[in-house]
N, C-alpha and C positions, 0 to 999 in steps of 0.2 A: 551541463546543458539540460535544459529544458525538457520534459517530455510532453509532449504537442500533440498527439495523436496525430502527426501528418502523415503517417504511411496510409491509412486508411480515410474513405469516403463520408461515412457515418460513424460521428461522432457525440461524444456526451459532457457537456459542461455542468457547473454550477453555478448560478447568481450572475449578478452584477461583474464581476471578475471572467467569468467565463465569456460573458457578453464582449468585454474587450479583447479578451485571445481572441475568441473566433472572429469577430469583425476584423482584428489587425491581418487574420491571413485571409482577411476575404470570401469567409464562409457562407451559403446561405441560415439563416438563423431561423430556428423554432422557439418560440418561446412558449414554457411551457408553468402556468401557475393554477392547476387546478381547484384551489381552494384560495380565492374564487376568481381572478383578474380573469384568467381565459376562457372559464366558463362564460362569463356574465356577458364577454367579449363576442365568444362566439353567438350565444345565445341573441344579444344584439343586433349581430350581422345577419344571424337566420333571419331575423324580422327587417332587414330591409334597411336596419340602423349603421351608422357610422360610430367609433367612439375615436375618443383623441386622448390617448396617455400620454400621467405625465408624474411627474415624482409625485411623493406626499406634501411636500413642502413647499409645492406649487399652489400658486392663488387659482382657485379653480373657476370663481367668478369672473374673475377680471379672462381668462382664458376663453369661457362660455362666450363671453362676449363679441370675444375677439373671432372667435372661429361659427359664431350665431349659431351656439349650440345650448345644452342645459347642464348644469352642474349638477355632478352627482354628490349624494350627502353622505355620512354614516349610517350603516344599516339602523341603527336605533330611532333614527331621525326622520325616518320614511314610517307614514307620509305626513309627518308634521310639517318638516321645512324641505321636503323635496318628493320626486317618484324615485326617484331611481339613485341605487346604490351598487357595491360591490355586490349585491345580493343578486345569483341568475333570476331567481324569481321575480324582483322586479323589471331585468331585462325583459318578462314575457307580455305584456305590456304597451313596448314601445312601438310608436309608429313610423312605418317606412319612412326612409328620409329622414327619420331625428337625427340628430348628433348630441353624445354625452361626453362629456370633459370627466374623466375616470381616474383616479388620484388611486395608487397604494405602494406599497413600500419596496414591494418587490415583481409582478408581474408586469403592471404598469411604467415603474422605474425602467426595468428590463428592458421592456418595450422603446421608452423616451432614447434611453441612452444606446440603442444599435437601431436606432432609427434612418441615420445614416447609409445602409449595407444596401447593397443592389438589389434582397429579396429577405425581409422579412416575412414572418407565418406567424400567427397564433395558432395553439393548438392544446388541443386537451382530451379527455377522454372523449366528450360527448363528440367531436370529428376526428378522429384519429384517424381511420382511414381515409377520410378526404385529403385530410392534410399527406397524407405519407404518396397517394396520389400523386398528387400538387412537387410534393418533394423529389421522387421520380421520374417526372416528367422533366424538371430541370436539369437533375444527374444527367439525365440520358438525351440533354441538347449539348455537354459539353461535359467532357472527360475529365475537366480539368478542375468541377467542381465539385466542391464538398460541402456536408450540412452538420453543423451543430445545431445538437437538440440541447436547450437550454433546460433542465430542471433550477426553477428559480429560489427553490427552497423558501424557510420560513424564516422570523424575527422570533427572539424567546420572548417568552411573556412580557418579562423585565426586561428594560434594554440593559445593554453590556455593554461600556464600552470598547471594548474590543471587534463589536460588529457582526459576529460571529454569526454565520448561518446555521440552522436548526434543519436537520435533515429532514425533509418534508416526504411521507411515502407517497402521498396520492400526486405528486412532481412526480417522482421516481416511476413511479406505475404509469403514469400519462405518458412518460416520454419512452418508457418499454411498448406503450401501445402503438408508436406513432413507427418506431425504427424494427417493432415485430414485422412490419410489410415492407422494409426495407433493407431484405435480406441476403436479397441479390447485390448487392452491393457492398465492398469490403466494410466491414465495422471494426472501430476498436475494440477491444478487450472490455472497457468501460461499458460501450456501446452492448457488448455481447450479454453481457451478467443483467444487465439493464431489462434488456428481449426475454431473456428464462425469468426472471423476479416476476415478467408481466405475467408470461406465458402462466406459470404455474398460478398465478392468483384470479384468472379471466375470470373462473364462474363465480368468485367469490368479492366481485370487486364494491358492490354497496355493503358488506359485512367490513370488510379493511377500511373502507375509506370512515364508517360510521366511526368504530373503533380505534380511529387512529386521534393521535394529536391532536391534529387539525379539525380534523370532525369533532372530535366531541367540546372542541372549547364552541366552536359553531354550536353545536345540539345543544349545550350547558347557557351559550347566549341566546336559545328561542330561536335557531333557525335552522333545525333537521332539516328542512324542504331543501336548503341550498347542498347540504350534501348527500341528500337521494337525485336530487336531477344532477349535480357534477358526477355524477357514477352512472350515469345513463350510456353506453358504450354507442357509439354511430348514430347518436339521435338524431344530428344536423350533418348536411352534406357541403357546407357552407367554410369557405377555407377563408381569414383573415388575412388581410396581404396589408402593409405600410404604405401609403402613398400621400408624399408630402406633409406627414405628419399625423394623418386618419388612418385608424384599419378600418377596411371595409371590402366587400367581397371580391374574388380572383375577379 
């Protein structure tokens, strides 16, 4: 059998696979992709925006359309063929009321596919305490639930086929930031090691996130700004919630 983390309240997933656990036993979900789906997400929402995720292999036009929103483009492609991309930077920008059709492989995927669950959140470093908030406040209307925080992890350079996720730190550290204020509350074992990895790395969190993986394939493609503002800890007080298909604000 299985081990489930069902003894405990706060719990820690990976990926797309995590998404299905916790949905199958009716968790609230965190989804957590800080380089860049939930930054740019939240960044978004701050401003008043809606986005509408969806796989990468989703028609993102024909989508816009349908939801009278704008498609987002590749970072490299802004702003020739568009404003707005996975880049938070261009999220700062938009005007209240837009809606952006948000395509990637693993945050927005995430997203698409536990869209279903009675309470969806994005979350990232830049609102971790709002969200962990947000998440509390649910625990504590009903005993009998539980939240997985979803660390969405990365794709390797190369695709694999075997699918394989790429341990993503600045996931792992976002979702330590969100379940650190979630302590009163039983965690797993997962969940626990998750809160000290955050814990010890708080004052250090634009130096890790530069240095990591993720960051530097960012920095190495021309877009350091995107991960100095996803290292901004509490910048937005703005919580993502899914509703019929848009995240947009509690």
């Amino acid at each position: 059998m299985y081990f489930l983390q069902e003894a405990y309240r706060c719990r820690l997933e990976w990926g797309r696979r995590g998404v299905a656990e916790a949905a199958a036993r009716g968790d609230i979900l965190v989804i957590i992709d800080v380089l860049s789906f939930s930054s740019a997400t939240v960044t978004a929402v701050a401003r008043g925006g809606r986005i509408y995720p969806c796989p990468l292999e989703a028609d993102t036009a024909e989508l816009a359309r349908r939801v009278q929103g704008v498609a987002a483009v590749w970072r490299r492609k802004v702003p020739q063929e568009g404003r707005f991309s996975l880049s938070p930077a261009t999220m700062l920008s938009l005007e209240p009321g837009m809606c952006v059709v948000l395509a990637s492989p693993n945050g927005a995927t995430c997203s698409h596919y536990g869209r279903s669950v009675s309470h969806l959140l994005v979350g990232s470093l830049l609102n971790a305490q709002a969200v962990a908030n947000a998440v509390a406040s649910l625990l504590a209307e009903n005993e009998q639930r539980a939240v997985s925080v979803i660390a969405c992890g990365e794709r390797w350079h190369e695709p694999s086929e075997d699918g394989t996720l790429r341990f993503a730190l600045e996931d792992y550290l976002g979702a330590g930031a969100i379940l650190s204020s979630l302590d009163t509350f039983s965690q797993s074992p997962e969940a626990q090691v998750c809160v000290g990895a955050f814990r010890q790395a708080r004052e250090r969190l634009p130096e890790l996130l530069q240095g990591s993986y993720s960051g530097q394939e960012l920095i190495q493609a021309g877009f350091p700004q995107d991960v100095e503002h996803a290292a901004r800890l509490d910048l937005y007080s703005c919580v993502p919630v899914m509703r019929e298909g848009f995240l947009e604000q509690l």
